[in-house]
DOBA-46710 format. One record per atom (N, C-alpha, C, O): residue number from 0; residue in one letter; chain; x, y negated, z. Coordinates in steps of 0.02 Angstrom, whole numbers, plus 50000, padded with zeros to 5 digits. Example, Ala and Ser with C-alpha at 12.3 -4.5 7.8 and 13.67 -1.06 7.14 Angstrom:
BEGIN
0/A/A/50660/50284/50390
0/A/A/50615/50225/50390
0/A/A/50660/50165/50390
0/A/A/50712/50166/50423
1/S/A/50642/50112/50354
1/S/A/50684/50053/50357
1/S/A/50645/49998/50394
1/S/A/50670/49943/50402
//
This chain:
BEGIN
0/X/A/57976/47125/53899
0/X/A/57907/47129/53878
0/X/A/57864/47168/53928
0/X/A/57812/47144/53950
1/X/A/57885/47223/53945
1/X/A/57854/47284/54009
1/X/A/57828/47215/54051
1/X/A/57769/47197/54049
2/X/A/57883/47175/54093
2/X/A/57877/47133/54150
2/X/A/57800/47103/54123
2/X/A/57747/47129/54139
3/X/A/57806/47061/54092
3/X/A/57747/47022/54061
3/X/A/57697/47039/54059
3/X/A/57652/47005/54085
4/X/A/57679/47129/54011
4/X/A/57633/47146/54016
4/X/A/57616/47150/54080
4/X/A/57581/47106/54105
5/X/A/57638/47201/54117
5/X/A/57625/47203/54191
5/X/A/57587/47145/54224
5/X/A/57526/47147/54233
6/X/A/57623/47099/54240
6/X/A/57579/47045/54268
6/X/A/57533/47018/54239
6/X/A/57490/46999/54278
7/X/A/57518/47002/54155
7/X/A/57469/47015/54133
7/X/A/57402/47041/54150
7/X/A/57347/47014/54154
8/X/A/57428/47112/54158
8/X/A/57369/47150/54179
8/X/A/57347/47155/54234
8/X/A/57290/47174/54247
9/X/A/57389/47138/54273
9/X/A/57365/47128/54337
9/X/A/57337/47056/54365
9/X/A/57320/47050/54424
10/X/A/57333/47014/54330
10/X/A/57311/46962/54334
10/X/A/57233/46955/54319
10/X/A/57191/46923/54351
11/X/A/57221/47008/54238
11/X/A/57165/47006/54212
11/X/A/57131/47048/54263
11/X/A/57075/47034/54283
12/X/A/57172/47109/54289
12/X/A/57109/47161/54316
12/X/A/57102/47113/54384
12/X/A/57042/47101/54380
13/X/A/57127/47077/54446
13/X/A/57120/47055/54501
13/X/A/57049/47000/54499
13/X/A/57034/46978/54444
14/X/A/57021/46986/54536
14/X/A/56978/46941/54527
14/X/A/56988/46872/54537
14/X/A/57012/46864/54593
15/X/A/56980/46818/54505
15/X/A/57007/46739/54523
15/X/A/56980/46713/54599
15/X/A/57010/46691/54648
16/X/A/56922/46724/54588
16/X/A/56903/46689/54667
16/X/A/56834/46725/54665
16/X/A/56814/46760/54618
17/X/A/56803/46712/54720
17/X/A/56744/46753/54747
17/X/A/56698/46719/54780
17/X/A/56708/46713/54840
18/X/A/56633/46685/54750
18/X/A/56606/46664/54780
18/X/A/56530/46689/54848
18/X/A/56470/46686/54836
19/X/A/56550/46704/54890
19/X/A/56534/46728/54919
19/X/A/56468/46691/54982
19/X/A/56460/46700/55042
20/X/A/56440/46658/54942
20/X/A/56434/46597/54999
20/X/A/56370/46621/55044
20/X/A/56327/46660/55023
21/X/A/56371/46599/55092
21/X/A/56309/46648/55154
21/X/A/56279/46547/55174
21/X/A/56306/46494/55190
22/X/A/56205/46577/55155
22/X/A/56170/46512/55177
22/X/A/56126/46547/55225
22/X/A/56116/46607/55234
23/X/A/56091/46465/55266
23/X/A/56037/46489/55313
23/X/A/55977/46435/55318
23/X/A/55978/46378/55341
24/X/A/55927/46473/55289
24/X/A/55866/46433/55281
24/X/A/55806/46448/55351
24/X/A/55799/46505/55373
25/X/A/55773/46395/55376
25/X/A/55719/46377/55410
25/X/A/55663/46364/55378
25/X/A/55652/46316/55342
26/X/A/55615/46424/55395
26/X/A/55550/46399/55362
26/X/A/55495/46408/55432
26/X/A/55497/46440/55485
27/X/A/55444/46355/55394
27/X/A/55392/46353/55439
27/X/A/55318/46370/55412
27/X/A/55296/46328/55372
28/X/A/55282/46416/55426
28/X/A/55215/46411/55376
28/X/A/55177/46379/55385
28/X/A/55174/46365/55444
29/X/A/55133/46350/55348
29/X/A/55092/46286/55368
29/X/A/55001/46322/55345
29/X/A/54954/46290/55369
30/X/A/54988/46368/55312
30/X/A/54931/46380/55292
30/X/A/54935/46461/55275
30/X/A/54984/46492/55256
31/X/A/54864/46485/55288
31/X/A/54874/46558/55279
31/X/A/54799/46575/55249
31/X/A/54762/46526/55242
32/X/A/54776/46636/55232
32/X/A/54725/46672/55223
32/X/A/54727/46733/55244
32/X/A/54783/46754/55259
33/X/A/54671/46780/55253
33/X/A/54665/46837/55272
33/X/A/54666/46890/55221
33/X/A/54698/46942/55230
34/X/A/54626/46875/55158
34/X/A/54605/46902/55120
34/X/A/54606/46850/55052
34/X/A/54598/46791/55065
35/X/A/54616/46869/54983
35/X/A/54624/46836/54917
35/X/A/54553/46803/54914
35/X/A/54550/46742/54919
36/X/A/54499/46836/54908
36/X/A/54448/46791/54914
36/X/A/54418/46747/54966
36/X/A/54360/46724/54966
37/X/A/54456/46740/55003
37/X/A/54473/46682/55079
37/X/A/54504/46617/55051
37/X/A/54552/46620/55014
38/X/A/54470/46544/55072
38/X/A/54490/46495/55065
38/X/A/54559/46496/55118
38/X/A/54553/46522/55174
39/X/A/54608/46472/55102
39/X/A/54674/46464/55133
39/X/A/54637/46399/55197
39/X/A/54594/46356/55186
40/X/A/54672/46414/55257
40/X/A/54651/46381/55326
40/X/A/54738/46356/55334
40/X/A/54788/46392/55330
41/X/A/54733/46270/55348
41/X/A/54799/46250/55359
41/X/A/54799/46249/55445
41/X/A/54754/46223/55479
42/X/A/54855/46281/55471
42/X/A/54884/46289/55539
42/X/A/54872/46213/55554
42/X/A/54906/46170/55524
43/X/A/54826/46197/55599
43/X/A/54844/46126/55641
43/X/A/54904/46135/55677
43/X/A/54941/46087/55664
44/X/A/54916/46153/55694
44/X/A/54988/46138/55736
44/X/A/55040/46212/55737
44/X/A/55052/46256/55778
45/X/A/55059/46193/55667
45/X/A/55125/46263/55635
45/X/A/55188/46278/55715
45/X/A/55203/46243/55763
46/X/A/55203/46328/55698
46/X/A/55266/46340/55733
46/X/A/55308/46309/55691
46/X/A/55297/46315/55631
47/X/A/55364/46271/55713
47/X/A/55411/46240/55674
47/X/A/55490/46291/55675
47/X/A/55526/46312/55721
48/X/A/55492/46298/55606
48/X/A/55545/46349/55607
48/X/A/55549/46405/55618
48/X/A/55605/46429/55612
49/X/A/55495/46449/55639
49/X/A/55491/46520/55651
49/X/A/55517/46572/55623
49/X/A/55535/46618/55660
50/X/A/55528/46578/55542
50/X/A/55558/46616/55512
50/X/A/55621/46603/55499
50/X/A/55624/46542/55491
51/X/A/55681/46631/55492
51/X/A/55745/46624/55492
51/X/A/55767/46646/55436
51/X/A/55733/46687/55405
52/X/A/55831/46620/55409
52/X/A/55839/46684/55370
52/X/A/55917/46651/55349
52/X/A/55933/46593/55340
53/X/A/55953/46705/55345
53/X/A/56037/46710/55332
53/X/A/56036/46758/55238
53/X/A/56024/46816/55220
54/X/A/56048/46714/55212
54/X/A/56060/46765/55142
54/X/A/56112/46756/55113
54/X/A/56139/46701/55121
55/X/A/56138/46800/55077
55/X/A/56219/46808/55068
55/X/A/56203/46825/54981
55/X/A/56188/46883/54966
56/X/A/56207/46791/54947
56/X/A/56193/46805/54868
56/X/A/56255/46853/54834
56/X/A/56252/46888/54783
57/X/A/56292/46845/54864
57/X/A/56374/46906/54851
57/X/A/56349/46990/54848
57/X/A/56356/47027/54800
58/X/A/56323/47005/54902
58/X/A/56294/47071/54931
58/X/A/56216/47072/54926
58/X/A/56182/47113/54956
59/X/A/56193/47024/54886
59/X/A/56111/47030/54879
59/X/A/56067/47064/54940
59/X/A/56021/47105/54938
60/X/A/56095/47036/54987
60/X/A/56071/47048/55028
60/X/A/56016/46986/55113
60/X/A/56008/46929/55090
61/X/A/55998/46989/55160
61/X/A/55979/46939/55192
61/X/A/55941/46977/55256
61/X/A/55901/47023/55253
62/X/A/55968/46941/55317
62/X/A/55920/46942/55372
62/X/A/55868/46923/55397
62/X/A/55886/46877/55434
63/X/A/55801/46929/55402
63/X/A/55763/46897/55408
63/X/A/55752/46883/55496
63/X/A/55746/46940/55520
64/X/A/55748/46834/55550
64/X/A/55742/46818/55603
64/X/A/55673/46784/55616
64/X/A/55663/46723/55608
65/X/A/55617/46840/55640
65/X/A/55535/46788/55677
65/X/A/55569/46766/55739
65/X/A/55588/46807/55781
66/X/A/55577/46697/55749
66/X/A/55576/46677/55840
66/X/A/55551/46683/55853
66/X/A/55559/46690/55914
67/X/A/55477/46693/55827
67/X/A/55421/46687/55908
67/X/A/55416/46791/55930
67/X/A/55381/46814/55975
68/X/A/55454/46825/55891
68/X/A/55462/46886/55923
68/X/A/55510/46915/55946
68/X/A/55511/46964/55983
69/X/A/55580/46862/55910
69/X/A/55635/46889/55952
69/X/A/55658/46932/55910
69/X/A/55711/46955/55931
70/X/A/55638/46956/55852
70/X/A/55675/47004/55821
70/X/A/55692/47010/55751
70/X/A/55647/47000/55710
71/X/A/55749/47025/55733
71/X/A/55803/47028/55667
71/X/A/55780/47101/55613
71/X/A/55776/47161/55627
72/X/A/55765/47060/55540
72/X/A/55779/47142/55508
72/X/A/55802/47104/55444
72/X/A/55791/47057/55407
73/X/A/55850/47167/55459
73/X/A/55901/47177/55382
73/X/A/55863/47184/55311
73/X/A/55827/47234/55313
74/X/A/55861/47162/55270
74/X/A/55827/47175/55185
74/X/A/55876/47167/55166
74/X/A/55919/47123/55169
75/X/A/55867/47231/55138
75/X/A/55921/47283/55085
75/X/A/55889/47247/55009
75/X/A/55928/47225/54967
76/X/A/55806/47245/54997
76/X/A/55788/47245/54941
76/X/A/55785/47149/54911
76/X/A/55730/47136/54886
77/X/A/55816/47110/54912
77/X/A/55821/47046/54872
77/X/A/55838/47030/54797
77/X/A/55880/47053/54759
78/X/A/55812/47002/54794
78/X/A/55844/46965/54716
78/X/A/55834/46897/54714
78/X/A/55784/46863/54726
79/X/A/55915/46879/54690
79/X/A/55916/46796/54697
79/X/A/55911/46783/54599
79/X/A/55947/46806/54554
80/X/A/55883/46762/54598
80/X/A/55857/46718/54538
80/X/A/55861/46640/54544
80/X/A/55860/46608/54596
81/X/A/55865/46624/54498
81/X/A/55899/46539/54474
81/X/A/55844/46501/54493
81/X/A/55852/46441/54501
82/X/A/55785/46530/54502
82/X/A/55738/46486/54530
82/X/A/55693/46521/54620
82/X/A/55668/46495/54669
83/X/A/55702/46569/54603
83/X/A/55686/46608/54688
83/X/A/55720/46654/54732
83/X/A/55775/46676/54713
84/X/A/55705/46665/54767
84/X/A/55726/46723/54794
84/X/A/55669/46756/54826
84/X/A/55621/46734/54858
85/X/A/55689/46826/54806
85/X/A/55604/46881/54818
85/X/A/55641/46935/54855
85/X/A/55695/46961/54844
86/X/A/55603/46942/54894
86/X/A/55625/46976/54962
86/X/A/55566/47071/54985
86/X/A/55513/47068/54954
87/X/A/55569/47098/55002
87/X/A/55526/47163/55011
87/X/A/55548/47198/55046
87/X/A/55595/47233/55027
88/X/A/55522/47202/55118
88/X/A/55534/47269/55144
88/X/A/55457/47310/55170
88/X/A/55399/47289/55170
89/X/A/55486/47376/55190
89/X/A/55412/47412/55231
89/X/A/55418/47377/55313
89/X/A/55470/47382/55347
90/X/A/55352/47338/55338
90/X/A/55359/47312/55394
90/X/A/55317/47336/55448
90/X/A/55299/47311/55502
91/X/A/55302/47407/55410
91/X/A/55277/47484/55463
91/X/A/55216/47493/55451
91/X/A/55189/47459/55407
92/X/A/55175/47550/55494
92/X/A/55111/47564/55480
92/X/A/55051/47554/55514
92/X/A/55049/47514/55560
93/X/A/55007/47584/55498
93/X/A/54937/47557/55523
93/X/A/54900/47636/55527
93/X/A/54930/47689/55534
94/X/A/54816/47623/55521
94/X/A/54792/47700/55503
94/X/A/54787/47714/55424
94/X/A/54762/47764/55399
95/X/A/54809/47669/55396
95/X/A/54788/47672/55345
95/X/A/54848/47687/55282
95/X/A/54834/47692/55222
96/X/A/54912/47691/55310
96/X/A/54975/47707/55290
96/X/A/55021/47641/55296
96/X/A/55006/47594/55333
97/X/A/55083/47642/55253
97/X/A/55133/47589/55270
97/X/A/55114/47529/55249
97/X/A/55094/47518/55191
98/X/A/55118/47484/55296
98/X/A/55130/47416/55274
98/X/A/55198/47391/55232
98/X/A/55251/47422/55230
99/X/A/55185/47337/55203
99/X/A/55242/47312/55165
99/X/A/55245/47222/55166
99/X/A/55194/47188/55162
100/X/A/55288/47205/55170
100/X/A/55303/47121/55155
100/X/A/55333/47091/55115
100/X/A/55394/47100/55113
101/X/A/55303/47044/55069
101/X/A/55352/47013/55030
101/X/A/55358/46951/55045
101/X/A/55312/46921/55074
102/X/A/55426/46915/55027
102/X/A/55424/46842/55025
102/X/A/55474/46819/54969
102/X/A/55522/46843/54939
103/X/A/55445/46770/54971
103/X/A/55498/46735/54903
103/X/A/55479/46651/54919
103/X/A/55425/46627/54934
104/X/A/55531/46624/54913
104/X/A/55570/46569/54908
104/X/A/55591/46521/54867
104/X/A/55650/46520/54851
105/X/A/55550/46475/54842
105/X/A/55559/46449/54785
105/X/A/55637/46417/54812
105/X/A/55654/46399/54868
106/X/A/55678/46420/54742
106/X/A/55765/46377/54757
106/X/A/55743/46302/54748
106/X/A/55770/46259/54783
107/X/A/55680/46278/54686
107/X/A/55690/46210/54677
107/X/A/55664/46164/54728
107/X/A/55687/46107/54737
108/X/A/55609/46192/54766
108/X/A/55558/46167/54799
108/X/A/55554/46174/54846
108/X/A/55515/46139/54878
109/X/A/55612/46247/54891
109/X/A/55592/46269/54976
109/X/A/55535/46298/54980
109/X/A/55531/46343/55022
110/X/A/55483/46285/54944
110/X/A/55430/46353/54965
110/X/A/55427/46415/54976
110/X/A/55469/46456/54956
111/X/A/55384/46427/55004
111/X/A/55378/46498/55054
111/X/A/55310/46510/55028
111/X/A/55259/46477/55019
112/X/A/55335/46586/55017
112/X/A/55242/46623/55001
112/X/A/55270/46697/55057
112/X/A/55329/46706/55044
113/X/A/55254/46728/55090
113/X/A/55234/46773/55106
113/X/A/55152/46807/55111
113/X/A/55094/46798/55130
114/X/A/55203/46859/55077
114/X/A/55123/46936/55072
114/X/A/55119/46962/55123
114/X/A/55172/46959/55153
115/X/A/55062/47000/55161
115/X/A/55089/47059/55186
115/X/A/55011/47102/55182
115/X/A/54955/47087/55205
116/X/A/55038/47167/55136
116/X/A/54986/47208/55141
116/X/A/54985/47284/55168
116/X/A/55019/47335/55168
117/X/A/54911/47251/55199
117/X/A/54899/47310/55254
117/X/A/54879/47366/55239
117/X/A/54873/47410/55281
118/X/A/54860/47379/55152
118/X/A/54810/47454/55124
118/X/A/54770/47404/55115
118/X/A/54771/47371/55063
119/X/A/54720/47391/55176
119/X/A/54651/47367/55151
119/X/A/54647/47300/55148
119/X/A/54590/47284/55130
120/X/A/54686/47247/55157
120/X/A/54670/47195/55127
120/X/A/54746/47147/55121
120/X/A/54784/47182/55153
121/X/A/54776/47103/55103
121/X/A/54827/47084/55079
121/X/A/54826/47001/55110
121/X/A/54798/46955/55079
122/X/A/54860/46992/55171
122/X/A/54863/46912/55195
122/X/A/54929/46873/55145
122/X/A/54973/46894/55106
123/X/A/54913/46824/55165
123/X/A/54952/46774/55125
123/X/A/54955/46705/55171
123/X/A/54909/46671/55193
124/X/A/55031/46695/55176
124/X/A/55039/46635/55199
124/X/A/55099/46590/55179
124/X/A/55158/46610/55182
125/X/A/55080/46525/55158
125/X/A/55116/46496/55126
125/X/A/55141/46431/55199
125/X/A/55112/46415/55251
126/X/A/55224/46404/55158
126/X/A/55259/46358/55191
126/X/A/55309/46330/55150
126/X/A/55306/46319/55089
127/X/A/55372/46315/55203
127/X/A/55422/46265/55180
127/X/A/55499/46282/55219
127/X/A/55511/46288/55279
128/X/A/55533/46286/55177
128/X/A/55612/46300/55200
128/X/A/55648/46237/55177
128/X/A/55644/46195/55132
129/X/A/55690/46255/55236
129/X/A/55756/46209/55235
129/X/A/55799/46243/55233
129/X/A/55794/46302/55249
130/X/A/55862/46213/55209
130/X/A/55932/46232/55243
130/X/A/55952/46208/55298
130/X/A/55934/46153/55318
131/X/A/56002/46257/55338
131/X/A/56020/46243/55410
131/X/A/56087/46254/55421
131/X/A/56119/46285/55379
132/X/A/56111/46235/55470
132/X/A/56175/46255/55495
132/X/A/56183/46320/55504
132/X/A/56126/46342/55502
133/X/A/56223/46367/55514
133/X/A/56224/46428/55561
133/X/A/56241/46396/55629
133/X/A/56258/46338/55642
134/X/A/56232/46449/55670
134/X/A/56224/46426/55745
134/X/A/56304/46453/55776
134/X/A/56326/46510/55776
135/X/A/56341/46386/55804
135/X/A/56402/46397/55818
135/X/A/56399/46448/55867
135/X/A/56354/46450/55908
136/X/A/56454/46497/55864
136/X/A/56486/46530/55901
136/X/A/56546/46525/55949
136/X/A/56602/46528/55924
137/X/A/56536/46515/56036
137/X/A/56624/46534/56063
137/X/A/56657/46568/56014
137/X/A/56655/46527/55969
138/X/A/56677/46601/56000
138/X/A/56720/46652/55983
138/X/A/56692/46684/55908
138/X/A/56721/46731/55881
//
């Protein structure tokens, strides 16, 4: 009986499997505003794919990648929800104190809304994600 229980319990406490899955979405924005009471202005000719992004729903976590600057930041603060994913970090300051960014991701639709407010006025620009490959590695 000992034997039994034993593996028993060790069966219940171990975890079955782990889904861990790391996706990578491409978005492109297509229209923006400056300000909320600003008619939204559509980009004639968008950057295609500019924003990057690697998110790992296991560790609620995600990288965000701008190409056209070349540079990677980690967000600690996500939440994946059955229909979005909402994203927030501080993306530094001004004279007027810290800036902040949000984005969120619709899951059904690929849309893209990013915030970013400056203190004194709050831009907004909306787009479209895909899913992508990750980018093979040598090694």
């Amino acid at each position: 009986m000992k034997r039994l229980l034993l593996h028993l319990l060790a069966a219940l406490a171990l975890p079955n499997s782990v889904n861990a899955e790391t996706f990578y979405l491409k978005c492109t924005t297509l229209k923006g505003r400056g300000n909320p009471d600003k008619p939204f202005k559509t980009f004639a000719d968008p950057t295609v794919d500019n924003h990057q992004f690697t998110l790992n729903e296991d560790n609620q976590s995600a990288v965000y990648y701008l190409a056209e600057k070349g540079t990677s930041i980690k967000i600690d603060n996500v939440n994946f929800n059955q229909e979005s994913i909402d994203m927030s970090y501080k993306s530094g300051k001004n004279f007027s104190g810290d800036t902040f960014k949000t984005i969120s991701i619709n899951r059904l639709t690929g849309g893209l809304v990013m915030e970013s407010d400056l203190g004194f006025q709050v831009m907004r620009f909306e787009g479209q994600c895909k899913k992508s490959e990750p980018k093979k590695t040598l090694f």
